[in-house]
C-alpha positions in Angstrom: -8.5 -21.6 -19.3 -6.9 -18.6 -19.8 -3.6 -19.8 -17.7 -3.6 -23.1 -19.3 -3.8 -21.1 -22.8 -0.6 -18.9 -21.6 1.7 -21.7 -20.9 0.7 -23.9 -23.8 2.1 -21.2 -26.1 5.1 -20.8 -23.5 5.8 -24.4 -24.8 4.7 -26.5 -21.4 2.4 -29.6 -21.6 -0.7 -29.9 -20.1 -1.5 -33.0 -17.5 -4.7 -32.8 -15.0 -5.6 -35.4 -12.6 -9.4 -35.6 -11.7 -10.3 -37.2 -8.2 -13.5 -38.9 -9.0 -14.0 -40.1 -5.4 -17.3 -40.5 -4.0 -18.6 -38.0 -1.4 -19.3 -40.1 1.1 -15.9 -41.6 0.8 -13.8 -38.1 0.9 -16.0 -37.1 4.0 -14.9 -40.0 5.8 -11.3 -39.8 4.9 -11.5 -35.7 6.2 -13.2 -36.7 9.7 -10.1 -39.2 10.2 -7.6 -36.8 8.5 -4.8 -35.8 11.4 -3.4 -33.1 8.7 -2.8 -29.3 9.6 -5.5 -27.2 8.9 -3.0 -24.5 8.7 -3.2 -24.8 5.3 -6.3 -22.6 4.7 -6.8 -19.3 3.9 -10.5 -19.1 3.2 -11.9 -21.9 5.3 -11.7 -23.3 8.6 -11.7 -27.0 8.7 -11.8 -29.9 5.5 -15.8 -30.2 5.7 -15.6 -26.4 5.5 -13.5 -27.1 1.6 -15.9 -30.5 0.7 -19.4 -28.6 1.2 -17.6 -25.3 -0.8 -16.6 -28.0 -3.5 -19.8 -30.3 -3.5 -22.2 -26.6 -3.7 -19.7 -25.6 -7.0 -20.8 -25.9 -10.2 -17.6 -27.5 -11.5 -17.7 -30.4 -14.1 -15.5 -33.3 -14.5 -12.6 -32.1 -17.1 -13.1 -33.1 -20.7 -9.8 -35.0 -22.6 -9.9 -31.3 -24.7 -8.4 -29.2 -21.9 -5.1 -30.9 -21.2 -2.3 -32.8 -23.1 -2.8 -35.5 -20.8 -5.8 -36.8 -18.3 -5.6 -38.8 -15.6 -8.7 -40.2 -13.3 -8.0 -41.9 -10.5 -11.7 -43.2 -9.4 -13.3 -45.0 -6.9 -10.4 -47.5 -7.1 -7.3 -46.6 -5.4 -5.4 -48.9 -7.1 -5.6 -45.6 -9.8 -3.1 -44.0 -8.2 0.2 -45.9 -8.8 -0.8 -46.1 -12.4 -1.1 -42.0 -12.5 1.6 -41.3 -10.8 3.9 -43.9 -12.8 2.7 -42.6 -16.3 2.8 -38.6 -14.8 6.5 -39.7 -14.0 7.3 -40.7 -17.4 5.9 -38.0 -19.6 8.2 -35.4 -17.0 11.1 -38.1 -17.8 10.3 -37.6 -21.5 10.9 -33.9 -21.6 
């Protein structure tokens, strides 16, 4: 939080978007994905970065830790509405 901390007092807002996608769902979206997996530095294939992320002991964010949340869930129909309203508050500054 430390980063976030920094660039609050630099004057920038705040947004996070939390994925709240089932496992089951993600793993079968990364055995179909066709995307480079030049990407990584640390790992060697998607199901590598899913079991790292699933063994982590990270929490879904609380509304406290940015100016703005965003969840796009199980739904994908999230995702316009997120990226609409992410859209505007950058049009608003």
């Amino acid at each position: 939080m430390d980063v976030l901390d920094y660039f609050r007092r630099k004057g920038f807002i705040t947004s996070l978007v939390y994925l709240d996608i089932p496992d089951d769902v993600l793993y079968l979206r990364i055995t179909e994905s066709q995307r480079s997996k030049d990407i990584f530095r640390s790992a060697s294939t998607f199901e590598d970065v899913l079991a790292r992320q699933q063994k982590s002991e990270a929490s879904a964010p609380k509304i406290s830790e940015a100016d703005h949340l965003f969840v796009v869930s199980r739904n994908e129909e999230d995702v316009p509405m997120v990226i609409k309203k992410s859209t505007e508050i950058t049009e608003l500054m």
